[in-house]
N, C-alpha and C positions, 0 to 999 in steps of 0.2 A: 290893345293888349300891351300891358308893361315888360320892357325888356326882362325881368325875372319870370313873367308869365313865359314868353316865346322860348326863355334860356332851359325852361323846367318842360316846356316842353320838346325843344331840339336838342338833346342832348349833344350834337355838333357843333353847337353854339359856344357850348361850355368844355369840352374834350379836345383832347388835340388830336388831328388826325392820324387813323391807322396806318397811312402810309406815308413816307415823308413828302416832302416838295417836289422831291427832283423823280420820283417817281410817278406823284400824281400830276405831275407836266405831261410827262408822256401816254396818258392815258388817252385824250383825246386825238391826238394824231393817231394812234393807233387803233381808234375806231373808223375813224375816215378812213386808215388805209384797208380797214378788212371790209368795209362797204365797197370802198373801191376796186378793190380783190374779187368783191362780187360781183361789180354790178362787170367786170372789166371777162372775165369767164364763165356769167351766166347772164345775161343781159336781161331775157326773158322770162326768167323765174318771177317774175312782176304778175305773167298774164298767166302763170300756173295755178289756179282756184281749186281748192278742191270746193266739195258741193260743202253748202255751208251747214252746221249743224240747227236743225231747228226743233225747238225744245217741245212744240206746239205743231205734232205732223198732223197734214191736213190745213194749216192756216196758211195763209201766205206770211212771208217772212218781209216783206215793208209794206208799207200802207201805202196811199199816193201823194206824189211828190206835194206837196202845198204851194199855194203863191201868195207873198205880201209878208208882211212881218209875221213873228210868231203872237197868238192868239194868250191874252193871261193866261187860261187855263192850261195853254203846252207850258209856259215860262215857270207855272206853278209845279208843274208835274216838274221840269226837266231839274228845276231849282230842289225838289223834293230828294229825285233822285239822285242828285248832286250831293244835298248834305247825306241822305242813306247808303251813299258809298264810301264819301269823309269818316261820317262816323265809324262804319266797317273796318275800315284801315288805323283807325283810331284805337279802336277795341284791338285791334289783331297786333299794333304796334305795342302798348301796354301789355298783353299776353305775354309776347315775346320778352320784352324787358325787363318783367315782374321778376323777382327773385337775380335776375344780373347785377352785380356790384357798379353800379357806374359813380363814380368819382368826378 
């Protein structure tokens, strides 16, 4: 992909950021400190599961574990499902920005 290709399609690429420097510095400390915050006054909120939603009640929700490398036909499926969520996100980002002025 040519830098005009990735620029046309990362509009970040080509804009300057919404927020300046000395604010987006402090963005990341500030997440570590609210993980921290959390993991520091709820330590075990990790092993709080609720039951999990299964779309298909009645089936079981995983198959069995596998052993050895994955088999072409998973690599083909998981590769599938990989570009059909790309895409999704792809469509859903275009939606969004269709009609937005970006400069």
């Amino acid at each position: 992909m040519s830098l005009q290709g990735a620029q046309a399609m990362l509009c970040i690429l080509v804009h300057t950021p919404e927020y300046n420097m000395e604010i987006q510095a402090h963005i990341p400390p500030a997440l570590a400190a609210t993980h921290n915050f959390i993991c520091d006054h709820d330590p075990d909120e990790i092993f709080e599961f609720k039951e999990a939603f299964n779309p298909q009640p009645g089936s079981a929700l995983y198959g069995k574990l596998g052993t050895g490398p994955s088999r072409h036909t998973e690599v083909l499926r998981a590769t599938s499902r990989c570009d059909r969520i790309a895409q999704a996100m792809w469509t859903s980002y275009q939606t969004i920005t269709r009609g937005l002025r970006l400069e």
